[in-house]
LONUKOL-479080 format. One line per 3 residues: their letters; for each residue y, z, x of C-alpha. Coordinates in nm, 2 decimals. Layout:
! LONUKOL-479080
a> Y/Z/X  ...
! end
This chain:
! LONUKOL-479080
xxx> 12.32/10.67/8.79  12.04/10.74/8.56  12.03/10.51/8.24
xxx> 12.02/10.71/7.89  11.72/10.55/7.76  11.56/10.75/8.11
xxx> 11.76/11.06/8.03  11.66/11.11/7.67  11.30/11.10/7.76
xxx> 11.21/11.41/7.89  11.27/11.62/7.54  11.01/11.36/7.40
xxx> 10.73/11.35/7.56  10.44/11.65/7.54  10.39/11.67/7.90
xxx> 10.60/11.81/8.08  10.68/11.71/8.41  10.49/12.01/8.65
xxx> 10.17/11.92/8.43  10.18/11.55/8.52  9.95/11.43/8.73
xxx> 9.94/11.38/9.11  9.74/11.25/9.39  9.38/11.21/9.34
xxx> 9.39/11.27/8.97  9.67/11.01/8.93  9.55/10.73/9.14
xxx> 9.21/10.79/8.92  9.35/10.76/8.63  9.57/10.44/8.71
xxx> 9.30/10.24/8.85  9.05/10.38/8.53  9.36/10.24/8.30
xxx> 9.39/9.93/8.54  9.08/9.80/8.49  9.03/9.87/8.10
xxx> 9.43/9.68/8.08  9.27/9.36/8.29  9.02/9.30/7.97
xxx> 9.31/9.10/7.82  9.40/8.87/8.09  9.07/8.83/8.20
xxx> 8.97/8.71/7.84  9.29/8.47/7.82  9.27/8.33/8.16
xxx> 8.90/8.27/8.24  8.89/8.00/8.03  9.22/7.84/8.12
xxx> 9.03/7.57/8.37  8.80/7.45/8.07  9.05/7.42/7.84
xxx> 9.02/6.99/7.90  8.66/7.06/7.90  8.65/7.25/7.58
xxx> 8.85/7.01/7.37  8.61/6.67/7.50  8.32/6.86/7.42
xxx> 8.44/6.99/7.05  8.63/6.65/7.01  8.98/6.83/6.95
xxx> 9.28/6.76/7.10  9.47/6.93/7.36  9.67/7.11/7.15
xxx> 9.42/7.20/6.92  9.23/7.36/7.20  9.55/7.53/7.29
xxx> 9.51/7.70/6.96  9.23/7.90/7.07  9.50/8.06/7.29
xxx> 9.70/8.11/6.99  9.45/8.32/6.82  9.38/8.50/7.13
xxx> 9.72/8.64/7.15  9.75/8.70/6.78  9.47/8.94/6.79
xxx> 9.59/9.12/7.05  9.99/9.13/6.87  9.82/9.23/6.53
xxx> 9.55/9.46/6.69  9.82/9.68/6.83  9.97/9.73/6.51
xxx> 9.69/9.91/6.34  9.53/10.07/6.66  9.84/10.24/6.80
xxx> 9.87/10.48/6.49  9.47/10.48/6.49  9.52/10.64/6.81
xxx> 9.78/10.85/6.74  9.56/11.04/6.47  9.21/11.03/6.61
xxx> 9.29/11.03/6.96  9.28/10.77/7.26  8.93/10.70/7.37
xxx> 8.73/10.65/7.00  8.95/10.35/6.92  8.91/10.27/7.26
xxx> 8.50/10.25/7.28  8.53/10.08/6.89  8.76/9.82/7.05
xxx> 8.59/9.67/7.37  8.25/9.68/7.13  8.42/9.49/6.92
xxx> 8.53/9.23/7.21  8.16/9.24/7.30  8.05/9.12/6.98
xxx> 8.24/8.87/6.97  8.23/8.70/7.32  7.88/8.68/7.23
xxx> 7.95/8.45/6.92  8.18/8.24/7.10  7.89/8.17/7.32
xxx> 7.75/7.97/7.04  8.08/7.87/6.84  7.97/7.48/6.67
xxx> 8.37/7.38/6.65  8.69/7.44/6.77  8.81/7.61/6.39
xxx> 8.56/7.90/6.51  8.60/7.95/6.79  8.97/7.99/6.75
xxx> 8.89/8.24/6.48  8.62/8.43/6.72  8.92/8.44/6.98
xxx> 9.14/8.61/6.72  8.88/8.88/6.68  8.82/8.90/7.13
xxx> 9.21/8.97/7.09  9.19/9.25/6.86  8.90/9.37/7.08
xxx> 9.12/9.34/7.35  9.43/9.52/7.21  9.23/9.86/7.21
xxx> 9.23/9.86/7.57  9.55/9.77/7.61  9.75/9.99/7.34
xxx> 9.55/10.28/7.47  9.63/10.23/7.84  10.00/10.23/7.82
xxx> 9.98/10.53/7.53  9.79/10.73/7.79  10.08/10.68/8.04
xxx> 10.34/10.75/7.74  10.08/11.09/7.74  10.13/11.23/8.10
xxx> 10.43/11.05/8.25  10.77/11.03/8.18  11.12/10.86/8.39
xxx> 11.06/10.71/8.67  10.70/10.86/8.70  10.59/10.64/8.38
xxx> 10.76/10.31/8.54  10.59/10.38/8.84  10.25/10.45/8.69
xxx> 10.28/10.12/8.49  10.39/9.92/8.82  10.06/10.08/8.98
xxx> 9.88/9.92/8.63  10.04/9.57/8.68  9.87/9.64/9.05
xxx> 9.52/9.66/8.92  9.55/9.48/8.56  9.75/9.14/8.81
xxx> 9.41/9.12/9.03  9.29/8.99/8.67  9.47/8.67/8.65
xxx> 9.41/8.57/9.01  9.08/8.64/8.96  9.01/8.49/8.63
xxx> 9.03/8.14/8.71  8.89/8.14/8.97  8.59/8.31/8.80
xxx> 8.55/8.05/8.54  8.60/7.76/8.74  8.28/7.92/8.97
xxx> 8.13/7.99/8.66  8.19/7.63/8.57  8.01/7.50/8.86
xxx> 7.70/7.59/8.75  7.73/7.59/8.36  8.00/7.49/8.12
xxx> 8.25/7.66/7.89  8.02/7.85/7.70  7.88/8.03/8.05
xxx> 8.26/8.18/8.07  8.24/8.38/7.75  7.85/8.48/7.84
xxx> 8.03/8.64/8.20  8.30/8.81/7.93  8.05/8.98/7.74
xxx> 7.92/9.11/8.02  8.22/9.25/8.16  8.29/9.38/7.81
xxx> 7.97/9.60/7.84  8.07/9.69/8.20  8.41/9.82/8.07
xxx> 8.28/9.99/7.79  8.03/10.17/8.02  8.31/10.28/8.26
xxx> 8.59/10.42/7.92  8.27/10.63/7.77  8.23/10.77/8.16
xxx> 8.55/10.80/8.37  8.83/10.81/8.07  8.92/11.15/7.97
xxx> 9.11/11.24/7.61  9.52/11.26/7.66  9.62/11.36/7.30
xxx> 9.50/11.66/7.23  9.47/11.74/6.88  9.79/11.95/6.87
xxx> 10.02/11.64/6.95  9.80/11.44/6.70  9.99/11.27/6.40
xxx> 9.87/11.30/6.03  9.59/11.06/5.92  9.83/10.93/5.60
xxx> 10.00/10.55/5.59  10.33/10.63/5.46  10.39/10.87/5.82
xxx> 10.27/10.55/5.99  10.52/10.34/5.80  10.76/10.59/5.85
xxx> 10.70/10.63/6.25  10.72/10.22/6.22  11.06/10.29/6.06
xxx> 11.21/10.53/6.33  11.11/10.30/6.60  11.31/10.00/6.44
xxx> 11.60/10.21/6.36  11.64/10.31/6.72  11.88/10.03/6.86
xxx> 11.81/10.02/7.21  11.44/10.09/7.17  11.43/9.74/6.99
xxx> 11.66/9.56/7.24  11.38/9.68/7.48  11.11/9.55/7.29
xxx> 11.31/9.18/7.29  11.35/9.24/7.66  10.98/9.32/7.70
xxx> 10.88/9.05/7.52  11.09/8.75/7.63  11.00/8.88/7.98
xxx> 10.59/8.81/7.88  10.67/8.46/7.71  10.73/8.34/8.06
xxx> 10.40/8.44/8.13  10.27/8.34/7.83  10.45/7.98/7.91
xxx> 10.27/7.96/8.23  9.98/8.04/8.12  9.94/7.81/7.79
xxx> 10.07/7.48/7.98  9.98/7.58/8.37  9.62/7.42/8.33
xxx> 9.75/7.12/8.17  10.07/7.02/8.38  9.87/7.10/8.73
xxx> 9.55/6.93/8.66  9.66/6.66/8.41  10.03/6.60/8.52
xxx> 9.99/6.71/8.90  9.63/6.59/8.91  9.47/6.90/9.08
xxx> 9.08/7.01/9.00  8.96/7.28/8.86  8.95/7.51/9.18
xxx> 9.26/7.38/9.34  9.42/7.46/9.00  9.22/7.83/8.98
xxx> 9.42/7.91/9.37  9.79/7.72/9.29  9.75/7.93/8.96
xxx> 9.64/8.24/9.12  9.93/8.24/9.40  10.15/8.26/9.09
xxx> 10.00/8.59/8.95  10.08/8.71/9.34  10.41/8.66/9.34
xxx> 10.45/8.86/8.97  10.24/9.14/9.13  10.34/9.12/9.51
xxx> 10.75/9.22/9.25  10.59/9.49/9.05  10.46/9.71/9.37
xxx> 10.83/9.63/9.59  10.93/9.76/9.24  10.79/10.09/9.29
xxx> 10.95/10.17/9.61  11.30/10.00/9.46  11.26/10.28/9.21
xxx> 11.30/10.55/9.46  11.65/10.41/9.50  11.80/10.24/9.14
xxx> 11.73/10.30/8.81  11.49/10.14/8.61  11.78/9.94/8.45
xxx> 11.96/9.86/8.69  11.63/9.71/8.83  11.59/9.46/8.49
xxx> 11.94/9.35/8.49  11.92/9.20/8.88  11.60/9.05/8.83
xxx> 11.72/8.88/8.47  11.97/8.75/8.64  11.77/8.62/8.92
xxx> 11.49/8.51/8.66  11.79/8.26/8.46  11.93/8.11/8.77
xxx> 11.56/8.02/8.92  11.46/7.89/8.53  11.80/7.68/8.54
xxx> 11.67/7.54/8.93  11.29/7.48/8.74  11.43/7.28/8.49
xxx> 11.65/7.05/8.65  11.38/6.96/8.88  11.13/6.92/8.62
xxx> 11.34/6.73/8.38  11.47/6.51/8.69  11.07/6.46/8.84
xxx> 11.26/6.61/9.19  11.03/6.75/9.43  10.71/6.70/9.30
xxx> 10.46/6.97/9.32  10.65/7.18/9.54  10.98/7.12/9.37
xxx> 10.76/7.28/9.03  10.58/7.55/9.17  10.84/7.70/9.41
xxx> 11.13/7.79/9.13  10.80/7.85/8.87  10.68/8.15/9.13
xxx> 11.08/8.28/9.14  11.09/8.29/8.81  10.77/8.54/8.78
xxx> 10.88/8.73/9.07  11.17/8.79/8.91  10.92/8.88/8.63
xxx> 10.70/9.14/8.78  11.03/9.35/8.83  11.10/9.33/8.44
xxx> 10.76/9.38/8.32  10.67/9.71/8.39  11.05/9.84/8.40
xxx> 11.11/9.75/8.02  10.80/9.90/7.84  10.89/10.26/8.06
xxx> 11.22/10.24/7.96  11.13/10.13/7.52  10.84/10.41/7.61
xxx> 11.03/10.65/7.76  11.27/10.70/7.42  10.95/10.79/7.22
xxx> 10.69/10.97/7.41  10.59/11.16/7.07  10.49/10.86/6.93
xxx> 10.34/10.71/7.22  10.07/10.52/7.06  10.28/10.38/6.79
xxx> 10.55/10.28/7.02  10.31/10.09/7.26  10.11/9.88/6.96
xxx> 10.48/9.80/6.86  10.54/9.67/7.20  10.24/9.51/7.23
xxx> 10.26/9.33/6.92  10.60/9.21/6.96  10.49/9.06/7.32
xxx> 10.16/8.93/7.25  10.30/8.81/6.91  10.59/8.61/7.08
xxx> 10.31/8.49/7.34  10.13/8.37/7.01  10.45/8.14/6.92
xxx> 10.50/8.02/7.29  10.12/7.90/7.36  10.14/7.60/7.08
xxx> 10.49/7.56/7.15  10.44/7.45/7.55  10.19/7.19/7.35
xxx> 10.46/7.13/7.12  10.69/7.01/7.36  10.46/6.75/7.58
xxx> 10.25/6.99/7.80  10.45/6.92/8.10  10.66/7.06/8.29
xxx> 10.99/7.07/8.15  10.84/7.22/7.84  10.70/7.52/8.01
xxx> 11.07/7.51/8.28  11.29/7.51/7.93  11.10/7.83/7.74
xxx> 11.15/8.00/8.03  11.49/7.93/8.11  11.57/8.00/7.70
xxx> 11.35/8.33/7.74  11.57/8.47/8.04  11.89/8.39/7.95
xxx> 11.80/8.56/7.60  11.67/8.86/7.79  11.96/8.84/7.99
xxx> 12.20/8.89/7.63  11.97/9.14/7.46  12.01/9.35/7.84
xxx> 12.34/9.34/7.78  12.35/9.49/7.47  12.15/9.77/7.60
xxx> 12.42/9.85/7.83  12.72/9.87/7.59  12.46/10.10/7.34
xxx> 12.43/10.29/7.66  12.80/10.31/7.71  12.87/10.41/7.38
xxx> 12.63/10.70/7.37  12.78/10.86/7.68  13.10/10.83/7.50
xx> 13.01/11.00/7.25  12.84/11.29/7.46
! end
């Protein structure tokens, strides 16, 4: 059976469904999106292997430097907020190109950043940079796709956008070889202009002006307003988001617990950390043929489940030092492969209610995921850096999910009901 949130979709969105693309066009498109979306984790996890580096060299402790994280994520939570509407008004690719200039700009100045306090505030302003790319990527699937064609555009995203985090660590730590933790912002920069290059080339407009919102800030506040007042579209957003801070978990305290706690080096750390990120991605493709089958929710709801019993296995191990590496990283990759089936099935659904409004409705999402993510980094620290820190959030972030699911459902119930 269909879920609501799917069936309700189609009135909302401005494409309808013979106009969305296909073939070539599509797979374009997706891998265009892809690789603007991997800005973000590339900028969080390149530097994840100096992150010991960076806090001996700026004499700051490790949870200081975890800070720089922090900001990081913030950017991108808060960025979303005021560049969804932006985009909403003016369009998708001007705040766009303003964006990864922006993120330019300022990978440059963390190149020379004295002390940790700037740099942490320089990686607030890479995050904003950052959250142009990404509001705009999943607002330009809200613009041409809809049902299960927008959850299985956004699983082909998590395709291209996942190579990112494999690749990023390994990046910097080669980038490390030969220079230090400056060198890895110097390569961001780069990749920023790169980026920018290919979004003023190969990105086309997907709002046209009809479907454009007024340029005033009480519509904004009142689109803000709709979207909050929409039950299920918030209990999505809480899924979504609890569904990143396992991510977000990994990566704040991964660096730490392998190579402090589990003693690994930089590039050992850059391929256990990497086979992670394949086992969320490897979930989010078996996802898009699982979708030819079962409905988007019904997908969330079996992987939260699995995601809660593989975070209850992690922690018991963890807290009980059982297993050792093996006995971490085995239940740790469960828990993301559970991950990768709730990450791009979530957003479609929360998107899918309010395709009008896509821009809005994706910074809101954003925000709300990279703003919990902002709240988990320093709270990993918080805990001891170890491992049954990072096995405890996620354990407490599925089992939430798990409830806030739920609630979904009965909303759902109710409204077919009442129809």
């Amino acid at each position: 059976m269909e879920d609501v949130a799917v069936r309700t979709a189609s009135a909302d969105t401005g494409t309808p469904a013979s106009q969305q693309p296909t073939g070539l066009r599509r797979l374009r498109i997706i891998v265009v999106l892809g690789a603007l979306i991997a800005l973000g984790p590339l900028t969080i996890d390149m530097y994840l292997p100096a992150l010991p580096s960076i806090g001996a060299d700026l004499g700051a402790p490790d949870s200081t430097v975890q800070l720089t994280l922090t900001g990081t994520l913030i950017g991108l939570g808060l960025g979303q907020l005021f560049i969804g509407p932006f985009s909403d008004v003016v369009g998708r690719r001007l705040p766009l190109i303003l964006g990864t200039a922006l993120h330019v700009v300022a990978s440059l100045a963390c190149l020379v950043a004295p002390n940790i306090a700037l740099l942490g505030t320089l990686r607030v302003v890479q995050g904003v940079g950052c959250a142009a790319a990404m509001v705009v990527a999943l607002a330009v699937v809200g613009d041409l796709f809809t049902g299960r064609a927008a959850a299985t555009a956004l699983s082909r995203l998590f395709l291209v956008m996942g190579i990112a985090p494999i690749l990023a660590p390994t990046l910097g730590g080669a980038v490390l070889l030969s220079s230090n933790w400056r060198g890895v912002f110097g390569v961001l920069a780069v990749l920023g202009v790169l980026l920018l290059i290919l979004a003023v080339l190969a990105l086309p407009e997907s709002l046209p002006p009809a479907r454009r919102q007024q340029a005033r800030f009480r519509p904004v506040l009142r689109t803000y307003g709709k979207l909050l007042a929409d039950g299920q579209f918030v209990l999505l957003l809480v899924v979504a988001a609890l569904a990143m801070s396992a991510l977000f978990s990994y990566v704040s305290g991964s660096s730490f617990v392998l190579q402090q706690q589990f003693g690994l080096g930089q590039q050992t750390f850059a391929l256990v950390f990497g086979a992670g990120a394949v086992s969320l991605i490897g979930a989010s493709q078996i996802n898009v043929v699982l979708l030819k089958r079962f409905s988007s929710l019904q997908i969330v709801a079996t992987a939260l489940i699995a995601a809660t019993a593989a975070a209850v296995v992690l922690t018991a191990l963890t807290v009980t030092d059982t297993g050792g590496l093996l006995g971490f990283i085995l239940p740790l990759w469960a828990v993301l492969g559970a991950m990768g089936f709730v990450m791009p099935n979530a957003p479609a659904l929360a998107l899918n209610r309010h395709g009008e409004t896509a821009g809005t409705a994706s910074a809101l999402l954003g925000a709300c995921q990279f703003g919990l993510g902002a709240l988990i980094a320093p709270l990993v620290g918080v805990l001891g850096n170890d491992g049954p820190a990072m096995a405890i959030i996620m354990t407490a972030g599925a089992a939430i999910a798990l409830v806030a699911l739920g609630a979904v459902l009965r909303l759902d119930n109710r409204t077919v009901a009442a129809t």
